[in-house]
N, C-alpha and C positions, 0 to 999 in steps of 0.2 A: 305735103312732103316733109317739111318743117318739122310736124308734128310727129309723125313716124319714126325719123330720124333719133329724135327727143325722147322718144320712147323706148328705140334699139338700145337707147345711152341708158336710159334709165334701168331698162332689164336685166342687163350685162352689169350694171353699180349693184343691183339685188343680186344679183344672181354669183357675186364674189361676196358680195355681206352673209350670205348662206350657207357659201364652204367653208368661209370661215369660223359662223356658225358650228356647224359639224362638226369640223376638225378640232373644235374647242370644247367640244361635248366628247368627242371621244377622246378628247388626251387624260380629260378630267375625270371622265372612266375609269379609263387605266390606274390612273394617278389614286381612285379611292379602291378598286378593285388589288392591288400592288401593295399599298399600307394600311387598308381596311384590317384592323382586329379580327374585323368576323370569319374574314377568310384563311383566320392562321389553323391549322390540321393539329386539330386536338385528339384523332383517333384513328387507327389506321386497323381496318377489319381483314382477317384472313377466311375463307372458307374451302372445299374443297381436301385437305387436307386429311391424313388420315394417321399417317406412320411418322408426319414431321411437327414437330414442335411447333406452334403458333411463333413463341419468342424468337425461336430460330427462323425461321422466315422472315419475319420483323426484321431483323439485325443484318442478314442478310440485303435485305430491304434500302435499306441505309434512307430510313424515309425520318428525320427529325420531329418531332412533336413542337408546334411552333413555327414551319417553313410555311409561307404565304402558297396555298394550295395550288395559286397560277404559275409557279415559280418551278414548282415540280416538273421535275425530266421525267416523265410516264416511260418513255421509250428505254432511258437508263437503269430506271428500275426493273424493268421487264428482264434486260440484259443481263442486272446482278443477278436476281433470281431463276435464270435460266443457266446460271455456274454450278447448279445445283445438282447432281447428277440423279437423287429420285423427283424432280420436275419434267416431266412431260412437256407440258403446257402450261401458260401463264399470263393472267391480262389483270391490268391495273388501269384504274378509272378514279374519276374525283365525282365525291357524292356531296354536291355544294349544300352546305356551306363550310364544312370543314372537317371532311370522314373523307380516309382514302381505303379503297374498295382492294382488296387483294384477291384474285380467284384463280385456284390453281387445280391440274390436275395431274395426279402423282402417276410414277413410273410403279407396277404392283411387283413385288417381288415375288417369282415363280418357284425356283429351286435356289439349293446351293452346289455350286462348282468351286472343285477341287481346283488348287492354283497352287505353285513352288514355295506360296508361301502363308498356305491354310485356304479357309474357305473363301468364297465370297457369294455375293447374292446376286441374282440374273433378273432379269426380266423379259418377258415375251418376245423383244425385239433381241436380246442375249446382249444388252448394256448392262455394263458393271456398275452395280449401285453401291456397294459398302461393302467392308469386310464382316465377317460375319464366323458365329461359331457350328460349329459341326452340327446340335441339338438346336436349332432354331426354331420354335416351335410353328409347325405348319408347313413347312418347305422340306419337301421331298430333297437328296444329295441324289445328284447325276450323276453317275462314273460311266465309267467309258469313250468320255470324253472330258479331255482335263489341256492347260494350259500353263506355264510356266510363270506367267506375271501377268496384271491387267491392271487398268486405271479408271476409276469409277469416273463414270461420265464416257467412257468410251466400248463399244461394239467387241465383245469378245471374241474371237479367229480362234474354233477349235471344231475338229473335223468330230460327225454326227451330234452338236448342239443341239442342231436345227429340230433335229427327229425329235430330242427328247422335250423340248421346248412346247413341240407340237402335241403329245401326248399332253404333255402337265395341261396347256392351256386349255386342251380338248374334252379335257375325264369331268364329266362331271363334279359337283362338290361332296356331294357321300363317298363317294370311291376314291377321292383326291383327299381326303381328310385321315384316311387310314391307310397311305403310302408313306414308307422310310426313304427308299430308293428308288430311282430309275435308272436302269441298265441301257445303253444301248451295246452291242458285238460290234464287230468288224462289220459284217455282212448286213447291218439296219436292224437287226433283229431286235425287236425291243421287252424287254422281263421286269418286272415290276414288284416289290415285294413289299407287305403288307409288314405293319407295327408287331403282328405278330407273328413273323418269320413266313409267311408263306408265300412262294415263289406264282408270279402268273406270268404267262405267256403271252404279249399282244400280239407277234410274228412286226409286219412289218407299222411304222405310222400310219395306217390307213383306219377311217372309220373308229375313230377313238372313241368317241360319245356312246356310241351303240356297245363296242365292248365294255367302257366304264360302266355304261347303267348295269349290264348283263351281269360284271364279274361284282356288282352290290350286291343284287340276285342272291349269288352262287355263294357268297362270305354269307351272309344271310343264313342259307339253308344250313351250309359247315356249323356256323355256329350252333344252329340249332340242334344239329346232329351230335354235334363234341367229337366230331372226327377226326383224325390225323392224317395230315395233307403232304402228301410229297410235292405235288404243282398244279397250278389251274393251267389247261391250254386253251385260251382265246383267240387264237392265230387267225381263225376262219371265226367273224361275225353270226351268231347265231347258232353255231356249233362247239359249245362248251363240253371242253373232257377234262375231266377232275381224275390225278392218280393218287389213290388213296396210299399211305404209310401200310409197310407187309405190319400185320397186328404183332405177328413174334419177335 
């Protein structure tokens, strides 16, 4: 019994010589992982990016060259660069031993919409991303649905957006490469007009894909013709009527 006893004593004296062990191992951890050299962030990577400046992200970032990489608010930088109104999405990571990993993925700019105070740029979801000029190259202008003022980073509120949104997103990229405008009416009605003046009909947003491919088609054949084009009507998928210009 003596012995046993002796022994409980014993185990329980190791068995605190051990955490304290540990806890002396992990402070000293800390302690070289905290003011280790090795771990100060000499480089900090973006990718993802297409329309936004590397630097500008960076600064946005507000990530110092020289901050001990475990010291880093991951969660705070996510934040600043989430202020960003073409930021979609965004995730930061530490690539040890001293590279901080940037991965973003941007908001694409669709059209441009008319605003009280010029253009600006939309994106799929109809968030204002930037002011922007009338000739933007690549971005069809909306009319028929326009707004008064908007704040990049914020969901634009303008009645038939949605339609044209939906077309832009929908047309393929040959027939989306050689639109100026998109029309919506009062009534949905959607008309579309080509770089070189020619008006087409989609009738309502339905079935975009099918008519963009068709109405490539049909610019296709015109071209090849050298005809003059009063309107393509694609209203009904798969039922194209082209009204030719009277010759006199």
């Amino acid at each position: 019994m003596t012995n046993l006893i002796g022994n409980n004593k014993t185990r329980k004296k190791w068995n605190i010589y051990e955490s304290i062990f540990w806890v002396l191992i992990f402070l000293m951890t800390g302690f070289i992982l905290l003011r280790s050299p090795l771990f100060e962030v000499r480089q900090v990577l973006v990718s993802g990016n297409q329309f936004l400046l590397e630097e500008k992200i960076r600064t946005v970032a507000g990530i110092g060259i020289g901050i001990n990489i475990f010291k880093l608010n991951l969660t705070a930088v996510e934040e600043n660069l989430r202020l960003m109104p073409m930021i979609k999405e965004v995730q930061v990571t530490r690539a040890l031993p001293a590279t901080v990993q940037i991965t973003i993925k941007e908001r694409r700019p669709l059209g441009l919409l008319s605003t009280g105070e010029g253009f600006i740029e939309v994106d799929e979801e109809g968030v204002c991303l930037q002011k922007a000029g009338v000739s933007t190259p690549g971005l069809p202008v909306i009319t028929g649905a326009s707004v008064e003022q908007s704040t990049p980073g914020e969901v634009v509120k303008a009645e038939r957006l949605d339609d044209a949104l939906t077309v832009i997103s929908s047309l393929p990229d040959d027939a989306l490469s050689i639109l100026s405008e998109v029309h919506v009416d009062l009534d949905h009605q959607i008309k579309v007009y080509t770089m070189e003046g020619f008006q087409c009909r989609l009738g309502q947003a339905t079935e975009i894909a099918e008519k963009g491919a068709l109405l490539a088609l049909v610019l296709q054949e015109i071209k090849k013709q050298g005809a003059k084009v009063d309107y393509i009507d694609l209203s009904c998928a798969g039922m194209p009527v082209v009204k030719y210009k009277d010759s006199k």
